[in-house]
C-alpha positions, 0 to 999 in steps of 0.5 A: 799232525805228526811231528816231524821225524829226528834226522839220523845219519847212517854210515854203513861200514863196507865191506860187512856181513857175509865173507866168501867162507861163510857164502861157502859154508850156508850153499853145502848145506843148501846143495846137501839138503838137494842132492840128499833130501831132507834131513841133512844133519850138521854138527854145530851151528853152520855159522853163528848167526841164529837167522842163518840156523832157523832158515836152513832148518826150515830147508831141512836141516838138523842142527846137533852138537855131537856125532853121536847125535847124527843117526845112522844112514843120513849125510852130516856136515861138519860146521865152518869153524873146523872140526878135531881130526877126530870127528871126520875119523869117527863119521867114516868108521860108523859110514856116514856120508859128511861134507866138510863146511870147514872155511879154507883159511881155517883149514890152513891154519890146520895144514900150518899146524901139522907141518910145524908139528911134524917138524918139531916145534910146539906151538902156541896158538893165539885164540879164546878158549872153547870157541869151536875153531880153537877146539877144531885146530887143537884137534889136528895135532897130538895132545901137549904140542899146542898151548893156548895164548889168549892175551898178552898176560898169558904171553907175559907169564907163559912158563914153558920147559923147552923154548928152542923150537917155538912157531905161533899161529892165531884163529882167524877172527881175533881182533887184528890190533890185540893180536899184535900186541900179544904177538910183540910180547911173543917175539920180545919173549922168544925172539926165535919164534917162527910166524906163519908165512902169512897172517892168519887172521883172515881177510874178511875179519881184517877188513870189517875191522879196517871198515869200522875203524873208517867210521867209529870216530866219525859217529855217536854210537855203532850198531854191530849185527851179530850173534853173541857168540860170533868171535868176529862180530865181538871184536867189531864192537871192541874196534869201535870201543877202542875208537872211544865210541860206543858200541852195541851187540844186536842180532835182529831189529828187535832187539834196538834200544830206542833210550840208548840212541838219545842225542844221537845224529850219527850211527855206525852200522856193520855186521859181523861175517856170519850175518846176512845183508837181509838183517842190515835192512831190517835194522835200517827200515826200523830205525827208519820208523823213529827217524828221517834216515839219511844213509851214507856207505863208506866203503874201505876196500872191495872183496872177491874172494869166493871159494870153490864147493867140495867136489860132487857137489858143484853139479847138485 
């Protein structure tokens, strides 16, 4: 006879997985590759999430880092994370067709960007180096009038020669609770720093968060789906961490560590925003395999937000 089977009780953080950017962003490519046919290039990864990238490649879709490795005569689109100005410049002096993917809130950081430019002030921008929005955002404005914060050291030890004309702005997947911090520090410094309108940090990252923060405490451990360079599944695994639970990283099903569930009862699960649903439930049926899975969904709040497609592609 088998022995019987370890209980194991999910709570499964809501909201989690895909936010109306990245639903947005995964349909331009899908709707590009119909309207065009095969092969549509896009530059970088759409979303950070490798099952996003391998099913859209097996629709049609070339993945590239540069636009210099986009051929001639063959539609591009441009990732959700934001490109420099630069790179939609480039793509109409060589006449490609492109479709920005850029996320919404993200592109208004951009319009926040060129207004406080133009205004004079010089920013500093709250984010992690060489991540792709950063490099996006940086892009949008003339060289020297952006410096980069990424803690609250650097806001502690920042040196700058002219203070009179300061605003702050943040990429929009950092952890809410470090940004905080760095932004106190800021005002402490310069107390007549401008802030942006509204928070820049979006609402799908904040939420996910508030989500994990819901359950972290109530479980021995929390499963994050995620890719490991997605920003804003990162900062759910530190949420949980800073909840004193722990906490890990995993892309697929594949990858769980059965050893580092001993003497677990309760297991967080959520997913980053560029991980689909399809993922949750792959990891829930293998854990199902080792354990008698009772799951429990607690849900901190509903999101309806949706984003409209670039115009000539609604009817595609």
């Amino acid at each position: 006879m088998n022995a019987p089977k370890t209980p194991l009780t999910l709570m499964i953080a809501a909201p989690r997985g895909f936010c109306a950017g990245v639903d947005r962003a995964i349909r331009i490519v899908e709707l590009a590759i119909e309207k065009y046919g095969a092969p549509v290039y896009v530059r970088h990864e759409i979303v950070h999430n490798r099952y996003v990238v391998d099913t859209l490649k097996a629709k049609g879709a070339v993945f590239v880092e540069a636009l210099n490795d986009v051929p001639d005569g063959v539609p591009v689109v441009f990732s959700a994370h934001g490109v420099p100005k630069a790179v939609p410049h480039k793509a109409e002096e060589r006449g490609l067709d492109y479709l920005d993917a850029t996320c919404p809130l993200v592109s208004k950081v951009h319009r926040q960007a060129e207004r406080l430019v133009e205004k004079g002030a010089h920013i500093l921008f709250i984010g992690h180096r060489g991540h792709p929005e950063v490099v996006g955002t940086f892009g949008q404005v003339p060289e020297g009038a952006m410096t980069l914060v990424e803690t609250s050291e650097d806001a502690r030890s920042l040196e700058l020669a002219d203070t009179s004309n300061l605003a702050f702005l943040t990429q929009t997947t950092l952890s809410v609770d470090d940004t905080r911090e760095i932004i106190e520090e800021l005002r402490a410094r310069f107390p007549g720093i401008a802030a942006p309108r509204s928070e820049d940090i979006c609402y799908a990252t904040s939420n996910r968060q508030d989500a994990v923060k819901a359950i972290a405490s109530s479980c021995d451990a929390v499963f994050v789906i995620g890719a490991p360079n997605s920003s804003n599944s990162l900062r759910l695994v530190e949420v949980a961490e800073r909840y004193g639970t722990d906490a890990r990283l995993i892309q697929r099903a594949e990858e769980i560590d059965f050893d580092w569930l001993e003497g677990v009862a309760t297991l967080g699960i959520t997913a980053g925003a560029s991980a689909p649903e399809v993922l949750v439930r792959e990891v829930v049926e293998k854990l199902g395999e080792r354990f008698a899975i009772e799951e429990r969904e607690v849900e901190t709040t509903q999101e309806r937000m949706l984003f409209k497609l670039p115009r000539g592609l609604e009817a595609a």
